[in-house]
C-alpha positions in Angstrom: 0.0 0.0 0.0 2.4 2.3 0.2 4.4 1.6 -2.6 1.0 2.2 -4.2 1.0 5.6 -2.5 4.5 6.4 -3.1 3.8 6.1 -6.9 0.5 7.4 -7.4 2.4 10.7 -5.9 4.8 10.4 -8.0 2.7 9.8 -10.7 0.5 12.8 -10.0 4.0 15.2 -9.4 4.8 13.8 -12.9 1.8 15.0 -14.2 1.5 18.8 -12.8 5.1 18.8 -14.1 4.1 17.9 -17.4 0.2 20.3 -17.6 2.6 23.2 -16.2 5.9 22.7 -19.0 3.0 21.9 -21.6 1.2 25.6 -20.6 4.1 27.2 -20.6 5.1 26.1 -23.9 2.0 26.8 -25.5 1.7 30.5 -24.3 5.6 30.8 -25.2 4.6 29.8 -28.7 1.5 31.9 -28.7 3.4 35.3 -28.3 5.9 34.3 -30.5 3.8 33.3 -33.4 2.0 36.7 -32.4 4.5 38.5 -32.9 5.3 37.2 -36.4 2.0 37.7 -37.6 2.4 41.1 -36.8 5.3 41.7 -38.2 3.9 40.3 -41.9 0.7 42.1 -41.6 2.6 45.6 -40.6 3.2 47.7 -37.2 0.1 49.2 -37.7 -1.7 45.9 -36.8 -1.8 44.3 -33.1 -2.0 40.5 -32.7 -3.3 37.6 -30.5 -3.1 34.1 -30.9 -4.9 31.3 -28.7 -3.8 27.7 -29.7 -6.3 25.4 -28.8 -5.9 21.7 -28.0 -4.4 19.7 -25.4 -1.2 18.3 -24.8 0.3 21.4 -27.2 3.6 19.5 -26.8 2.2 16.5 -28.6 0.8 18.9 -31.8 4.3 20.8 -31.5 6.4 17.7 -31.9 4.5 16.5 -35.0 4.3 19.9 -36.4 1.0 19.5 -36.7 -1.8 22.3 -34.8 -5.5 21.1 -34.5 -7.1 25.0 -34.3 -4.9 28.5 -34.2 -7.5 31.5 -33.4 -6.6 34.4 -34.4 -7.5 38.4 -33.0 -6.1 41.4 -35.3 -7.0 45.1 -34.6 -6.0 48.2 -36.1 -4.8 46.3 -39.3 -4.3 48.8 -43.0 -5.3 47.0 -46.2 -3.8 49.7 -49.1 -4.5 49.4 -52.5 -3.9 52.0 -55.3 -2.5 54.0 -53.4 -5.0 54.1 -50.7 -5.8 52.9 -47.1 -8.8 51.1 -45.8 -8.5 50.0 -42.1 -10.1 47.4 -40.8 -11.0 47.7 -37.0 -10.8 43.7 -36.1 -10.3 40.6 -37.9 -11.1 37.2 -35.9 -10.2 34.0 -37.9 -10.2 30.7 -37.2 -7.2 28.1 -38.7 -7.5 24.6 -38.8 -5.3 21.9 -40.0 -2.1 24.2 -39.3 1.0 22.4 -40.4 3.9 24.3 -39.1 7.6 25.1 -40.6 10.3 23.9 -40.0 11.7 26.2 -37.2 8.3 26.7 -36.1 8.2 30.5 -37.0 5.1 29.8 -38.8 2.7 27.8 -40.7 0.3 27.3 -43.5 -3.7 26.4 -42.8 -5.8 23.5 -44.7 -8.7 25.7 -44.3 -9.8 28.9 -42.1 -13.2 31.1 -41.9 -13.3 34.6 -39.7 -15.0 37.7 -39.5 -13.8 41.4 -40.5 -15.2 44.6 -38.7 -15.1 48.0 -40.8 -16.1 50.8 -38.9 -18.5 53.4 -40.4 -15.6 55.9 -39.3 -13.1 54.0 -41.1 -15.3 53.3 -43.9 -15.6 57.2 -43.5 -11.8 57.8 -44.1 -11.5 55.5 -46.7 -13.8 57.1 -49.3 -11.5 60.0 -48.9 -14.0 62.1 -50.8 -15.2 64.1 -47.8 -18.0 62.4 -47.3 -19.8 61.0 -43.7 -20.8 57.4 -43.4 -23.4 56.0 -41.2 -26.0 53.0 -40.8 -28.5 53.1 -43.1 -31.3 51.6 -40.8 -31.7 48.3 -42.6 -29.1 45.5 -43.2 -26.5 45.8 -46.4 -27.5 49.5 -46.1 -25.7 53.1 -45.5 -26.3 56.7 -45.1 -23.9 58.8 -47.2 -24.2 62.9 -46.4 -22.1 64.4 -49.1 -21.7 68.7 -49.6 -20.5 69.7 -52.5 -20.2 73.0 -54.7 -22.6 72.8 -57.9 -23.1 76.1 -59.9 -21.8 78.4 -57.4 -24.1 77.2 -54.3 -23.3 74.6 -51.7 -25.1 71.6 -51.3 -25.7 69.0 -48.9 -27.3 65.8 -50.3 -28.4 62.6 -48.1 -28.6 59.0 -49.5 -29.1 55.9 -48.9 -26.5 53.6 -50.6 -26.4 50.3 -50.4 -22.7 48.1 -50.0 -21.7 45.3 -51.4 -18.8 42.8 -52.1 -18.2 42.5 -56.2 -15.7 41.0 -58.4 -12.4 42.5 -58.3 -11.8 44.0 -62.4 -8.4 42.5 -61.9 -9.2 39.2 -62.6 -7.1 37.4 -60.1 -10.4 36.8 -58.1 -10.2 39.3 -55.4 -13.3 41.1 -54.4 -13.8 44.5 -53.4 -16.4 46.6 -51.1 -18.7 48.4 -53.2 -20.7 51.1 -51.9 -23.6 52.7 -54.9 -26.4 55.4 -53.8 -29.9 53.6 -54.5 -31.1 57.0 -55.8 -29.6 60.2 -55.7 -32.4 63.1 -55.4 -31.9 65.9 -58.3 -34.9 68.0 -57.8 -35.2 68.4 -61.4 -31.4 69.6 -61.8 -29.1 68.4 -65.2 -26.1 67.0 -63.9 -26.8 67.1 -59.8 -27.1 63.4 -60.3 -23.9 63.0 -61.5 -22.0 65.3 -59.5 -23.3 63.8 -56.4 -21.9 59.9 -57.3 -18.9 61.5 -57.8 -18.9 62.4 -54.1 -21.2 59.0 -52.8 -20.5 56.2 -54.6 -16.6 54.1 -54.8 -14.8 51.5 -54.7 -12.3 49.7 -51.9 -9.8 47.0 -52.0 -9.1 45.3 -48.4 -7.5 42.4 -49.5 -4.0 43.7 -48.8 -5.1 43.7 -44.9 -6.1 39.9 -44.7 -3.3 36.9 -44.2 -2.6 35.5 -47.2 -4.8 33.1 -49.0 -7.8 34.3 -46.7 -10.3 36.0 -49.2 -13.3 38.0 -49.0 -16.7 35.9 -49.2 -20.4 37.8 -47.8 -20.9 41.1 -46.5 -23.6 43.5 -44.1 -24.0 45.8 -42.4 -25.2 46.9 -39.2 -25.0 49.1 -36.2 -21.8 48.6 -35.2 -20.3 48.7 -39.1 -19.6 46.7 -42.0 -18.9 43.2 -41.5 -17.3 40.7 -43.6 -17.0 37.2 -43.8 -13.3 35.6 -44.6 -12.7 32.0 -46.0 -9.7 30.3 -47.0 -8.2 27.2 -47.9 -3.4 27.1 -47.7 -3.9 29.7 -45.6 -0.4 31.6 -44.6 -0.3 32.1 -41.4 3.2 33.4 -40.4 6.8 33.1 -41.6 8.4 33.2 -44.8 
């Protein structure tokens, strides 16, 4: 009997040993592949990592990662010259088949969210207009003031935003925002003057990790939201 005793303490000694090495480990590895994300999506980005599954130093060994979750904020897609940010990007990686020297890996598959703000999405049209919700889902307000024939206008619409084929052709999409109808009271030209202000075009594929593309879109409250799939996902290193 106390043998048994002797080694079931042992055994259990064993056994915090290994659940505290295997925590540390994995929250070692989670800052560190953190911090390479970061660095491949930009400074202006910030990073967190949560590896799931248990014992991480099992996964590690094999190289193989059951489910990397994934928290960006703050992150700049620029495109033509121009900057859309993107307020938060949570993605999920599965399958994650690390390198080598363990400074990265690639994902089978992965499927997140992206958050636009309407005061980013503001910023980015970089025509001087204001964005807000439009009151129903996929919809905005756009206030736009413009001069036309020496007085000053102010002109609000609602517009609605989508995700459309990238002209490019390398199957990319972009965010699409197009007033419904633009109100001319009768005026040649107001119509057009006003798109000119209301309506464009944004790329924010340069903000996502590569080989995670652009797939729905809405919009709510809180902003524009898209939805992110992927398959060989990139998730850090070279």
């Amino acid at each position: 009997m106390r043998f048994l005793r002797v080694v079931l303490i042992i055994g259990v000694v064993l056994g915090a040993l290994f659940v505290g090495a295997d925590r540390w480990a994995v929250g070692y590895a989670e800052e560190r592949l953190a911090e390479r994300i970061q660095e491949r999506q930009g400074a202006g980005g910030k990073a967190e990592v949560e590896i799931e599954g248990f014992p991480f130093l099992t996964q590690a060994l094999s190289h193989d990662l059951d489910r990397v979750n994934l928290k960006l904020t703050g992150v700049e897609a620029t495109a033509d010259g121009r900057k859309t940010r993107l307020s938060q990007i949570d993605a999920s990686f599965r399958e994650v088949k690390l390198n080598g020297d363990y400074t990265g890996g690639t994902a089978r598959r992965a499927e997140g969210t992206a958050l636009i703000s309407y005061e980013d999405l503001t910023k980015a049209s970089q025509n001087g207009v204001v964005l807000t919700y439009g009151g129903t889902p996929g919809k905005v307000k756009v206030t736009a003031t413009l001069e036309f024939l020496g007085q000053s206008l102010t002109r609000h619409v609602v517009s609605t935003v989508a995700l459309v084929d990238a002209k490019d052709g390398k199957g990319g999409k972009i965010v699409r925002v197009r007033a419904d109808e633009v109100p001319g009271e009768g005026i040649p030209g107001i119509e057009r003057e006003v798109r000119k202000r209301t309506d464009f075009d944004r790329n924010v594929d340069g903000g996502l990790p590569a080989g995670l593309g652009l797939s729905a879109l809405t919009a709510d409250e809180s902003g524009v939201h898209l939805t992110l799939t992927g398959k060989d996902v990139v998730l850090a290193g070279s």
